[in-house]
N, C-alpha and C positions, 0 to 999 in steps of 0.2 A: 504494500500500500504506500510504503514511503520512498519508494522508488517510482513509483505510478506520481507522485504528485512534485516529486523533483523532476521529472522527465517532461511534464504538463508547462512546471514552473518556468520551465529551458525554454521551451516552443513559443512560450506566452511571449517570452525576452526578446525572441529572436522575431517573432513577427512584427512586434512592438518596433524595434533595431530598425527593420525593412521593409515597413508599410510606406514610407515616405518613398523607396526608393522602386516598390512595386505600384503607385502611384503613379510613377514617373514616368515608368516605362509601360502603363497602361492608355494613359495622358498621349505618349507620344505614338503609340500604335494606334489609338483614336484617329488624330489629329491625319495621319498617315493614310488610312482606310477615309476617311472625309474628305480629305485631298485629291483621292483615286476618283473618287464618286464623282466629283462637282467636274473634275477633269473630263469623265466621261460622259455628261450629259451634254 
């Protein structure tokens, strides 16, 4: 159980860590795919 909740704790950290950078790179593959669109209409 105390291995389950450090393991939870780690994950929590790390997504915490790289939400701004998984943002970023969702942001710019947006922006990328909206680019493709508007170009082909």
């Amino acid at each position: 159980m105390q291995t389950i909740s450090k393991s939870y704790k780690g994950v929590s950290t790390l997504l915490s860590l790289n939400w701004d950078r998984l943002l970023t790179a969702g942001m710019m593959i947006a922006a990328l795919y909206a680019g493709a669109y508007i170009a082909l209409l």
